[in-house]
N, C-alpha and C positions, 0 to 999 in steps of 0.2 A: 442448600439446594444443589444439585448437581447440575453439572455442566450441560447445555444444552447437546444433543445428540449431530457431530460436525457433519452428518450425510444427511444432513437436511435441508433440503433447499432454501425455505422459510423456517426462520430458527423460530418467529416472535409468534405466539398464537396469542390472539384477542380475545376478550370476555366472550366474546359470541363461540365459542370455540373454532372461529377460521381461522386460516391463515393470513398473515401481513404481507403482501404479494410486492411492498415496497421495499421492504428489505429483504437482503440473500446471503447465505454463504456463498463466497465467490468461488471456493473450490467444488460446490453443486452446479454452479449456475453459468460455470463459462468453460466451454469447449475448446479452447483456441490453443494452437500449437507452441506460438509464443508468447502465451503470458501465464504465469504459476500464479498460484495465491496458495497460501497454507492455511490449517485448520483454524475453525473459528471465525477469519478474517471474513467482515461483511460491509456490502457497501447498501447505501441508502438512497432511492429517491421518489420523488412527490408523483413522479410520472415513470415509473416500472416500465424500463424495456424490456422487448422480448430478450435482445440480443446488446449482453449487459458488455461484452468486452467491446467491442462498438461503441457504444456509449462513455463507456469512460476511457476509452483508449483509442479513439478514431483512425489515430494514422497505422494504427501495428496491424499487419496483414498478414493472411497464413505464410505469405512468401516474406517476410521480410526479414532480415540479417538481423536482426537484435530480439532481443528480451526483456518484457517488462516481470519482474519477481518483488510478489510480495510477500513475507514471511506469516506468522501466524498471530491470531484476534489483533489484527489491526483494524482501525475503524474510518468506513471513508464517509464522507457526507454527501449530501445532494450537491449537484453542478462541479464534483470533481473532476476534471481532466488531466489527463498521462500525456501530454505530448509528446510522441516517441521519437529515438534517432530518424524511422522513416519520414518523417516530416520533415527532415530539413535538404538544403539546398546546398550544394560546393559553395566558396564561399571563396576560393582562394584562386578563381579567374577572374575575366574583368565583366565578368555577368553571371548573376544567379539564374539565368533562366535554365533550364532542364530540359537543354536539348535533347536529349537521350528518350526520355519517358515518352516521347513521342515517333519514337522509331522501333519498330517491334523487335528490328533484328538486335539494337544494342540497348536495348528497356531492362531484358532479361540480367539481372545480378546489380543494376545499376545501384546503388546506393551510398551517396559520398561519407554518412553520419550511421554508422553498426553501435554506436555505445549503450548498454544495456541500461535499462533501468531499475532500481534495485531500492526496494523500501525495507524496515528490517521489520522488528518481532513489536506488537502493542505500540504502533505508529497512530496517532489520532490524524487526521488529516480535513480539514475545517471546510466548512460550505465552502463552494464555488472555487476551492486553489487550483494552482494549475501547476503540472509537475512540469520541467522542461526535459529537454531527452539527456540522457544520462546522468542525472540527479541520483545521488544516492544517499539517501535518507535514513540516519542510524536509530537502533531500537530503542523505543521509549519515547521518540521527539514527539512534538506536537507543532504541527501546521495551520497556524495563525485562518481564519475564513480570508476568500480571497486575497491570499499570498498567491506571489510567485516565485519558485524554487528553482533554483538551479544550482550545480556543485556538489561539495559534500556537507552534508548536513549531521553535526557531533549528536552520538546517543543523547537520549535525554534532553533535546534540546527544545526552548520552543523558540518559533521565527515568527516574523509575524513581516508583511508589508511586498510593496513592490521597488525592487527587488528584496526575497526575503532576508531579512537579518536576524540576529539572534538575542530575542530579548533579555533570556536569561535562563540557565542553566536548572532544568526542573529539583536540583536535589544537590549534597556538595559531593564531591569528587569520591571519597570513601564508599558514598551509598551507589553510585553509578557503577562503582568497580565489582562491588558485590552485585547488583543486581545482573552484571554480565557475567558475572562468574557463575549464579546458579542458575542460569535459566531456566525460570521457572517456566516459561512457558512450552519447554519440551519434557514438561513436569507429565506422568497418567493422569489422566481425567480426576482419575477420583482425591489423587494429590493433592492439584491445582485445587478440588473443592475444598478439599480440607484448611489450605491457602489461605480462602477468600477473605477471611476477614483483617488475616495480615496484611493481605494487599492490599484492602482498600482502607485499613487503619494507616497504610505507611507505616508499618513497623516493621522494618528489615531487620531486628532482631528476632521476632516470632518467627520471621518468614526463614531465616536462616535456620532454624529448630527443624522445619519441618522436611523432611531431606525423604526424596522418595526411596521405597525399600528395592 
């Protein structure tokens, strides 16, 4: 079956022939200056916002000094949040308050915490986690439900807990090195279909065979 069609806002159509108005491509469905998502990548939830980077990304503002970047068919769950650099407070006076955000004239650029946030390529990401600001999260991992993340997070990895740690390595060191060397997933559509069944046999020998023209 082919890939679903990535300029579509609602990838999932129901028996009924509607649309699933709870799930989206994020690269359809969010407008915002600072946050990317790449092809495929869809997030999920039980109550559909209108205005989904909001929702999963609260503090990131069209004004704000950093980046949340998600790369491509990564999958997020319900009750995911991005906690962004904007969110946080200086840290290295003898008070977190924010004085600043309250004075128009020095509000403007204020921002102690710029670190981008950066998830990579077929990230699963588990109900309810919460990402903290400049977490950067390698392709392949998997995010435990209700983890909390912060740092760098190794491809392939899963974490699970608060604070996340890493259970254990989805695959051994050989297949992770191959998997980042063909990225499949900046495969053409019709590739990656031909792909599918390597993929999800796990057989990174088929999947090696199949090499776009």
């Amino acid at each position: 079956m082919p890939l679903p069609d990535p300029k579509r806002r609602y990838p999932i159509t129901l028996p009924d022939g509607s649309d699933h108005k709870g799930t989206v491509f994020l690269s359809q469905a969010i407008d915002h200056p600072c946050f990317e998502a790449g092809a495929y990548s869809y997030a999920s939830d039980f109550d559909a916002p209108e205005d989904w980077a909001t929702r999963l990304a609260p503090y990131l503002f069209p004004f704000s000094r950093e980046k949340l970047v998600l790369g491509k068919f990564c999958q997020i769950a319900h009750g995911v949040r991005f906690i962004t650099a904007s969110a946080n407070h200086a840290m290295d006076g003898l008070t977190c308050f924010p004085f600043q955000v309250f004075d128009p004239d020095r509000m403007s650029g204020f921002q102690p915490d710029t670190r981008d946030t950066v998830v990579g390529h077929d990230v699963w990401i588990g109900y309810g986690a919460l990402i903290l600001p400049g977490a950067q999260i390698g392709t392949g991992a998997i995010i435990g439900a209700g983890s909390v993340v912060r740092g760098a997070i190794p491809p392939y990895a899963i974490v699970t807990g608060n604070p996340a740690e890493i259970s254990r390595l989805r695959f051994e060191d050989d297949t992770i090195d191959a998997l980042l060397a063909l990225e499949w997933w900046d495969w053409p559509p019709e590739i990656i279909t031909k792909a599918e069944n390597a993929l999800m046999a796990g057989d990174i020998r088929a999947l090696a065979n199949i090499t776009p023209k």
